[in-house]
C-alpha positions in Angstrom: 4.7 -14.2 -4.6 2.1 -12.6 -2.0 1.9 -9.6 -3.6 1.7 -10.7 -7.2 -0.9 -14.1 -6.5 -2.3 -14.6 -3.4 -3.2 -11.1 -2.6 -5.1 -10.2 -5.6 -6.8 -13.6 -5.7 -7.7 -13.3 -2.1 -8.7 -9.6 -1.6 -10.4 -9.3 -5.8 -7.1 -6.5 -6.2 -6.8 -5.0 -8.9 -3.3 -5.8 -10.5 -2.5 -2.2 -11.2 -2.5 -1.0 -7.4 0.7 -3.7 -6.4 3.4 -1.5 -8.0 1.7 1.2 -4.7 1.3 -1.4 -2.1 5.0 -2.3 -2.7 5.7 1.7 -2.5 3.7 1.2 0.7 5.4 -1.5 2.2 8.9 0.4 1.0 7.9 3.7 3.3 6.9 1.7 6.2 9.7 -0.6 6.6 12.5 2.4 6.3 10.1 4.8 8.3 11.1 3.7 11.6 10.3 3.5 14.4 6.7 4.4 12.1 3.8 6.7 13.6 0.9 5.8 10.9 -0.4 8.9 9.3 -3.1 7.5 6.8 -3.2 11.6 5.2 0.7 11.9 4.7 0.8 8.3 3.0 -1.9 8.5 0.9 -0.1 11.6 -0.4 2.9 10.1 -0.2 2.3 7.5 -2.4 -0.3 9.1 -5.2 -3.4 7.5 -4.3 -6.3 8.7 -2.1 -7.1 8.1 1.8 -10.1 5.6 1.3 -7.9 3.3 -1.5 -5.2 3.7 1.0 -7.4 2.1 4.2 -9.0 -0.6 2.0 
């Protein structure tokens, strides 16, 4: 419900980025313990390094 209402209502997101912030969400909570590489996810997840830090 976070994802799909609040967030793009709070933060003005556009709808077609939540199917990659759940992809997101998905490497980080198996990659553990997680060391944050913002090049490796980006590629990781199809989207480039400045979408990825806003």
């Amino acid at each position: 419900m976070i994802l799909e209402i609040e967030l793009p209502q709070l933060k003005h997101l556009n709808l077609a980025y939540l199917p990659k912030i759940k992809q997101l969400l998905y490497i980080i909570a198996v990659s553990a313990p997680f060391t944050p590489n913002i090049s490796k996810l980006s590629e990781r997840i199809g989207i480039n390094r400045e979408t990825l830090l806003s």
